[in-house]
N, C-alpha and C positions, 0 to 999 in steps of 0.2 A: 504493500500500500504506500509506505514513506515513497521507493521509487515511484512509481506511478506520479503520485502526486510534485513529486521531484518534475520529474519530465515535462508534464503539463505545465507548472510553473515557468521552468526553464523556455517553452515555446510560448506562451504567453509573455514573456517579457520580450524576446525575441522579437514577435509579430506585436509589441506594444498593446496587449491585449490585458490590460491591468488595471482594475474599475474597484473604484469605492461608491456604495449608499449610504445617504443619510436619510433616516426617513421612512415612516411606512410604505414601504412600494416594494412587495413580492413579486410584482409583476418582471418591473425593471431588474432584479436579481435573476429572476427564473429565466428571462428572454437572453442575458448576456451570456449567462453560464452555455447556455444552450448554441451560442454561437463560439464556445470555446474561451471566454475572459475568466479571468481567475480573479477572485475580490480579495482587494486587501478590505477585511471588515476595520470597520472604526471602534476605537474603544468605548465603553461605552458611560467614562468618568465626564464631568463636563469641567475637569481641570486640565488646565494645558500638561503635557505629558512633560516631564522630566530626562533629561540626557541620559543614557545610560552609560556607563562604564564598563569598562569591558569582565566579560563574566558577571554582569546584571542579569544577563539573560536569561540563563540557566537557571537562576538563583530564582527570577520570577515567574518563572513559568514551573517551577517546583512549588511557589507559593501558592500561583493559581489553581495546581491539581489539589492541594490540602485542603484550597478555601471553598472550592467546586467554582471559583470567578464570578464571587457573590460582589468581589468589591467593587466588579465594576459593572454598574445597574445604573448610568446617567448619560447624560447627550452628547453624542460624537465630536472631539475637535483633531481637528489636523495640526499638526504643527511639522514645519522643513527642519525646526533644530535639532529634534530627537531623531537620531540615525535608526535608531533603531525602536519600533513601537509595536512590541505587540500585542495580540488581539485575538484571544481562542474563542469568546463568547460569540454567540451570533446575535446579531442586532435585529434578526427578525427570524421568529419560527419558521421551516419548511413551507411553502406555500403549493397547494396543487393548481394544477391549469384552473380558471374560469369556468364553472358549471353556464353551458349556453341555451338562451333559448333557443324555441323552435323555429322564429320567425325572424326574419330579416340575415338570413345568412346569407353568405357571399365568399367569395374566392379567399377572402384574407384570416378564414377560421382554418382552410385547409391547409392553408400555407402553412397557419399558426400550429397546426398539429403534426404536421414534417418536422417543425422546430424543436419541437416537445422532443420528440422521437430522435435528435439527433444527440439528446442526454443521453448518459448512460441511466440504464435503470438502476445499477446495482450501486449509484456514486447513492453516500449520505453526505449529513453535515456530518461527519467526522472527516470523511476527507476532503471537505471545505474548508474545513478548520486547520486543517492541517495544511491546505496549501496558503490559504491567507497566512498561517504563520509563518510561512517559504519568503512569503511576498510581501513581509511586514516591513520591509526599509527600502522597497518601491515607490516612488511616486504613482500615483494613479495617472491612466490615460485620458480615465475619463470619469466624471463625478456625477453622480444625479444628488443633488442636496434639496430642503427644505430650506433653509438661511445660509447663503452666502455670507455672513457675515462673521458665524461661526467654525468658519476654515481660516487659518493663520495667513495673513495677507503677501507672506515672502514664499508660502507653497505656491498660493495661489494661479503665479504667472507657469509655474513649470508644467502644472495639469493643461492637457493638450486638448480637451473638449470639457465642458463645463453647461450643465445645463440652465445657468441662472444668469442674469445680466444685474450690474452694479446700479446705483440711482435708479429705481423706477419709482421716483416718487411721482413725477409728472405726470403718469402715465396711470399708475394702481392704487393711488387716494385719491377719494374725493375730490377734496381742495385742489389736489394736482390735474385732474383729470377738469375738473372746473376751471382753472387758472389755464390749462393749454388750452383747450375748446374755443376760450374768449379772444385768442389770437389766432384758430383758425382764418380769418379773415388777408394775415399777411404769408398763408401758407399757399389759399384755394380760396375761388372765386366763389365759396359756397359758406349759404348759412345755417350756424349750427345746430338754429332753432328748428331745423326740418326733422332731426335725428335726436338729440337731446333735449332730455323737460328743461327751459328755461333755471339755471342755478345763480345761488350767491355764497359767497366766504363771508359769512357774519364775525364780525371783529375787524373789519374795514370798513372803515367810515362811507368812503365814495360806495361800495358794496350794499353797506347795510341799509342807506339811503335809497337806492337802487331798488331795492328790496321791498323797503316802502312802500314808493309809488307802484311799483308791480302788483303790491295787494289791493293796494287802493282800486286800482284801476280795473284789477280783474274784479273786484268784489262790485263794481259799476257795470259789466258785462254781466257779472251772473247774476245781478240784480233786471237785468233786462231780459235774460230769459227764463226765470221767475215770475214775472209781468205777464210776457206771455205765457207759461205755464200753466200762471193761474185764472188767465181767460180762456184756456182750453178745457181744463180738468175740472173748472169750479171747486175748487176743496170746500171742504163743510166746515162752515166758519167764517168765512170771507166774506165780505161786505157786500150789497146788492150791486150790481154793474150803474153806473149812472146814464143818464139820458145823452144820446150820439154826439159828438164834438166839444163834449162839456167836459171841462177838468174837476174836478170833485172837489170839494170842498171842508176840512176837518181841522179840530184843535191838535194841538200838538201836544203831544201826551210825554211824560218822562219815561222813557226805557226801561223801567222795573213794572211798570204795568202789563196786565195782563196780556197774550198773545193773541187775542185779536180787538186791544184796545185800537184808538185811529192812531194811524202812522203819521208821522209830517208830512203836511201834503205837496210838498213840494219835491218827494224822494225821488218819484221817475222822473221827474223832470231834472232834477239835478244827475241823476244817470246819464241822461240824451245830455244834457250840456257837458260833460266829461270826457264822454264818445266820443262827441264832435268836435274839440278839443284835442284830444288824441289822435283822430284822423289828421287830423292841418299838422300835428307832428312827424307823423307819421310819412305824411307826404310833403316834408320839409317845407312846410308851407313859417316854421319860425326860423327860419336858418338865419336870420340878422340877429335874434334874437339874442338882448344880453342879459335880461335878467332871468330867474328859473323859470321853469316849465310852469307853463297855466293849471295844467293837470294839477299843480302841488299845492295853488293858493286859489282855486277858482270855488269851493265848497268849504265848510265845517265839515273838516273827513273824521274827526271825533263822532258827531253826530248823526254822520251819514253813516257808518261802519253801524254805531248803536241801532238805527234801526234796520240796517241789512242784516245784521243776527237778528232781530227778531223774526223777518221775514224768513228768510234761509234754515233758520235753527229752530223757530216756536212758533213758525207755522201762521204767523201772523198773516192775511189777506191783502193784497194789492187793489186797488181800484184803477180800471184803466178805461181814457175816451180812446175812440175808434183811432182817431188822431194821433195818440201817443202809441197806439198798435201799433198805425204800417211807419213811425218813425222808428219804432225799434225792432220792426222785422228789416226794415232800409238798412238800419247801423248798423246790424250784426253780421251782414250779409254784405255791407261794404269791409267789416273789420273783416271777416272772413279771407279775403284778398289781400289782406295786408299782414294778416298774424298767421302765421303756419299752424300755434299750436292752439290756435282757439278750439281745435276739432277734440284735443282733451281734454278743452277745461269742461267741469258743472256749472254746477248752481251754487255747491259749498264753498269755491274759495280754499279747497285743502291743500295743506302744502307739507312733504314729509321734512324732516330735519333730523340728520344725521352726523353721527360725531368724524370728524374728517380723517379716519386717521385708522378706523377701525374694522374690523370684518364680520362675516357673517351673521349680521342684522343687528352687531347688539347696539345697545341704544339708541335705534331709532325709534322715533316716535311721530305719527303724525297732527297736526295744530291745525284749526280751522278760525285761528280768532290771533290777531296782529300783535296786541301783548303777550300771547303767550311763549310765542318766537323770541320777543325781545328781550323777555327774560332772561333768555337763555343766552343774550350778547349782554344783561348785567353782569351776568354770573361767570363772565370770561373777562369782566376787566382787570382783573388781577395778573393777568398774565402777560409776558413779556411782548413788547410793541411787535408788530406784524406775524404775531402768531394765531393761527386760527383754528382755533377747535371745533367748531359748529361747519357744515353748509346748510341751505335751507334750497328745497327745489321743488318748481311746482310737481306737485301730485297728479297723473293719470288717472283721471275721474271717471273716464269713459273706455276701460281697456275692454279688449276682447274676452269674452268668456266662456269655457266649457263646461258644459252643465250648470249655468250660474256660476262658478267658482273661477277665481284670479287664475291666472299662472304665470309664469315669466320661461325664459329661455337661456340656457346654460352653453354658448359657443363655445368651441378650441379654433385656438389658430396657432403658430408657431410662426415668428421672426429666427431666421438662422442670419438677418446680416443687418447692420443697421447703416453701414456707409460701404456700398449700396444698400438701401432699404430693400429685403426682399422676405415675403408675408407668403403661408401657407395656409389655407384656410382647408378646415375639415369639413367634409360631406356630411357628415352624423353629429346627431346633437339630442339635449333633453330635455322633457317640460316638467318643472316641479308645478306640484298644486298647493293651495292654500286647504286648510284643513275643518274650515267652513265656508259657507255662500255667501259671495260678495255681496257687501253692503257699505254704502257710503254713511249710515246713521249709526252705525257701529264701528269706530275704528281698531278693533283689538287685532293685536299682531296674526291671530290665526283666519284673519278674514283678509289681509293687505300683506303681509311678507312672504315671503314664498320662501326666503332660504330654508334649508332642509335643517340647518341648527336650531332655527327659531321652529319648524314646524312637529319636530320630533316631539315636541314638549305636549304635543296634543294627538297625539297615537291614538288614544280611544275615542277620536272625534271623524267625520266621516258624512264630507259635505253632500256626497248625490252617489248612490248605490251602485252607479255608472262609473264610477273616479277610482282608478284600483287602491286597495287598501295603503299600498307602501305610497300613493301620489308622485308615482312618476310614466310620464310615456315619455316615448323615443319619437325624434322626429317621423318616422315612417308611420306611426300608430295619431299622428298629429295629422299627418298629406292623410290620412282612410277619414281622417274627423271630416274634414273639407271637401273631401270629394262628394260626403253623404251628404252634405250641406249646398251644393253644387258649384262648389268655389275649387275644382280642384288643380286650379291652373295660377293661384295664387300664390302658393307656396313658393315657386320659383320664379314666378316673375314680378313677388311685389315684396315677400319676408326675404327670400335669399340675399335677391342686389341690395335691399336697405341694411343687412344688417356688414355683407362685404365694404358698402361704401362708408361703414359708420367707422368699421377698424381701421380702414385706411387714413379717414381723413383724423383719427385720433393719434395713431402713429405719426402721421406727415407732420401734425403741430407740435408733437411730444421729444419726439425723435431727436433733438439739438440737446436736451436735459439729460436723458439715460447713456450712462456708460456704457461704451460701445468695445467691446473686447472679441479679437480673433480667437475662431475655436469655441466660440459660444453660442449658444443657444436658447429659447426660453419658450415653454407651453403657458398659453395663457388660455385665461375664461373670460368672455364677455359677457355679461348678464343682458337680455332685453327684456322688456314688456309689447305685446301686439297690443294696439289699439283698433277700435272698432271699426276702421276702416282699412286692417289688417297692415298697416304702416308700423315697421317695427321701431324703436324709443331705446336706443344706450343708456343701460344705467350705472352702470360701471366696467372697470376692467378687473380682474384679479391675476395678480400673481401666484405661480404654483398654484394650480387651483386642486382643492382635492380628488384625491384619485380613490377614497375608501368606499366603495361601495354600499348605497343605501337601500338598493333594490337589485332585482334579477335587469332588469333595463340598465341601471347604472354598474352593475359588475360586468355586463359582457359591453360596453361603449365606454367604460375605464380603461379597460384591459383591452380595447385593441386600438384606442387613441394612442396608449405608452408604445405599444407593439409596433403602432404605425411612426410614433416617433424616433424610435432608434432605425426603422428602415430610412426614415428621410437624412437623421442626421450620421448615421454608419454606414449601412448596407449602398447607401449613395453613393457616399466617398470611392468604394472600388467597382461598384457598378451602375452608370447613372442610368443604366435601363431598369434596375428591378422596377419591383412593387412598392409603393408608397403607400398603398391601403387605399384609403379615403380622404388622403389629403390630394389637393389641387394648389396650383402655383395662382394666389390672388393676385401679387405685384412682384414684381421685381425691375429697382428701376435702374435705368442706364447710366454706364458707369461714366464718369467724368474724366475726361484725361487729365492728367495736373500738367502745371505748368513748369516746365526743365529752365531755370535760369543759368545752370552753371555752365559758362562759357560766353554768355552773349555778352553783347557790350551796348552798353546803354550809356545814355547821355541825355542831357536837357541843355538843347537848342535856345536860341530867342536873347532878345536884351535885357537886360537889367531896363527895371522903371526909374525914371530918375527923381527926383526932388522939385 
């Protein structure tokens, strides 16, 4: 066995075939072994390791058989200074292939089981262990990590492929991802508001201002189709319609009264004059202008907000003349030409707000009412100048729904180059569901968040008898929803290009900020929401997105995303015809020749200006 394991080491170093994991990923261990790489496993203390001396070795690894290598149970670090470091534990139990479903297979499960087959059956983790400890004062070739930041920064350069990229702040927070988007404008002729819900970085003054008038102004939109709403629907409650062309007539009541006391009766009117106010901006009709926006000083927006909650929130009744009708079926339908995202806003006014910084849903929350956001920019003055901990972004009021219930969309894509920019986008993808039926009168996380962290917490919850219990389909199980609905030619020609063109143009503005290093690589996830007119909404990017499976959907489209990753970023390298799986080349763009100065001779011609 020692030889054997001798030998293979020895041709694995040879053919540069020497890979360390950090990380839960069985996958990525089983696919490498299988093409013949030997793992140097990582220790698994989370202290930088110690120089050894010579006859350390011996001495610890006699230690380790005594102690059974209980001591070392913590998070992998690399370090170049210790020659020697080794490492008999294994960092992740035996993992077997992917149990698959029955449906949606394809040529790349068959591959995948030649790969399987090309193991030995009778190899265990002992002689794993024993060749990782052959190949313990190896650099690795190639790393699959979790945190780049916990590999020693002098190893770093000498690892030949690396699956992580340095700075993705720009790009995989909030705030970052908000802050490039607003400079889209000097990257592409395109705006961003087509693709992303309108956002702000709260704790920036010109931002959180920003922010303001954006609630104002929507709460004056959804105040108009409220208006209309409730001359369609009549709600029970509502005041009698008045006689044709005539504006109604009422006292103005304080805001703690009852919810169908009278409104001030000047509230739709001050709507329409805000509207139209905002169009003339809109269509730079203020461009001389040097004092602020009309929109800011043209109402009491204290006043006006107080009685849009009660409209919007308590159900309070609108009175409208025929007159004030077709002027706000006119606005809404001229704003419509002018705002991309009016098509998601409601009638609430919700805006979600999340902490900039953070993953997997925690701390968001969504706010339907202007101080309560703001709160949340007191509660951050404490903190050091141009830091931001909050965004705030409008809220998807209007998304698509199956069976009544939210869902969003789980993209991969893979960047293998950033100068040249070149993006691989995957074919396969999946839908998380929300763990009850959407509702905008209830905002709790299991009716609006779809991440699978937040939705796990409601297991025994179970919004439409149609929604599979674990809440996931795959996008093939998503194109059968559509076809039954007879949209089935939407999928590719209105969710696919929007959600290609949304990574692109996020990369194109981002791309100047992230550390761009040769031999690297990164799998990312984009989150979307489809809206009701099946236009899909970036909601974020994530880095390393998780690969543990939550369902039979997410374990076999885990497990052949990784599978398909190492063919594009290995099996490439000596063969650019294989199999790529299900990825596709989205961009790659043309390389720039630099410009050679050395040798030429330059000069500046012309006179001296005189005096």
């Amino acid at each position: 066995r020692f030889k054997k394991a001798r030998l293979r080491v020895e041709k694995a170093i040879q053919e540069k075939k020497i890979f360390a994991v950090q990380g839960p990923y069985p996958v990525i261990r089983r696919l490498l072994r299988a093409r013949g790489w030997v793992e140097r496993k990582l220790p698994l203390n989370g202290r930088r390791l110690k120089q050894q001396q010579p006859g350390d070795q011996k001495k610890q690894q006699l230690e380790k058989r005594a102690s059974g290598g209980r001591a070392e149970q913590e998070e992998a670090v690399l370090n170049p200074r210790d020659e020697a470091q080794p490492s008999l534990g294994s960092t992740e139990p035996p993992h077997p292939p992917w149990p698959r479903e029955n449906e949606d297979k394809g040529e790349g499960e068959e591959e995948d089981k030649k790969e399987d087959k090309e193991q030995c059956s009778e190899d265990s983790e002992d002689i794993h262990d024993l060749m990782s400890f052959l190949a313990q004062d190896q650099v690795p070739n190639f790393l699959w990590t979790v945190r780049l930041s916990s590999i020693d920064q002098e190893l770093l350069p000498r690892i030949e492929v690396v699956n992580r990229y340095p700075r993705l702040y720009a790009l995989c927070t909030k705030e970052g991802l908000c802050q490039s988007l607003q400079n889209l404008p000097w990257f592409e002729q395109v705006d961003f508001n087509t693709f992303f819900p309108r956002c702000y970085r709260l704790g920036f003054t010109d931002e959180e201002e920003a922010f303001i008038e954006d609630f104002r102004l929507t709460a004056a939109r959804s105040l108009l189709r409220l208006a209309l709403q409730n001359v369609r629907d009549r709600p029970v409650g509502t005041e009698q319609p008045p006689e044709p062309d005539s504006v109604p007539v009422s006292h103005s009541m304080p805001a703690t009264e009852g919810p169908h006391s009278p409104l001030y009766p000047q509230l739709v009117e001050e709507a329409l004059k805000v509207c139209e106010q905002h169009l003339g901006v809109l269509g730079h009709q203020d461009i001389d202008r040097n004092t602020p926006s009309p929109c800011r000083t043209c109402i009491d927006w204290d006043r006006f907000l107080r009685e849009y909650y009660r409209v919007a929130h308590e159900g309070t009744g609108l009175v409208l003349s025929r007159e004030q009708r077709e002027r706000c079926q006119d606005l809404l339908q001229r704003l419509e030409k002018k705002l991309p995202q009016l098509g998601i806003e409601g009638n609430l006014n919700i805006w979600i707000v999340k902490p900039s910084a953070k993953s997997r849903g925690r701390g968001i929350i969504c706010a339907t009412r202007l101080e309560e956001v703001l709160e949340l920019v007191q509660s951050s003055r404490a903190l050091p100048a141009r830091v931001c901990e909050w965004v705030v972004q409008k809220y998807v009021e209007r998304p698509l729904t199956i069976f009544n219930t939210k869902f969003d969309i789980r993209q991969w894509f893979v960047v293998t180059n950033w100068k040249p920019l070149t993006v691989w986008f995957y074919q396969d993808c999946y839908l998380r569901f929300c763990s009850r039926p959407f509702s905008l009168c209830n905002l709790e996380p299991a009716r609006h968040l779809c991440n699978v962290s937040i939705q796990k917490r409601y297991k025994t919850l179970q919004p439409d008898p149609r929604v599979p219990p674990d809440k996931i389909w795959s996008n093939k199980q998503f194109q059968a929803h559509l076809a039954r609905l007879g949209r089935a030619d939407v999928w590719q020609r209105v969710v696919v290009p929007g959600m290609k063109a949304a990574i692109l143009h996020a990369l194109r503005c981002a791309r100047d900020e992230v550390g761009s290093r040769k031999g690297s690589f990164e799998l990312f996830g984009a989150d979307f929401l489809i809206g009701e007119d099946f236009q899909p909404w970036l909601l974020e990017i994530n880095s390393c997105p998780t690969m543990s499976p939550s369902s039979a959907v997410t374990r076999r489209l885990c497990a052949n995303v990784q599978r398909d990753t190492l063919r594009l970023v290995l099996d490439r390298k000596d063969n650019p015809a294989c199999s790529i799986g299900a990825f596709e080349l989205l961009y790659r763009e043309a390389a720039v020749a630099s410009c050679l100065t050395v040798g030429l001779k330059m000069m500046v011609t012309g006179c001296s200006v005189k005096k």
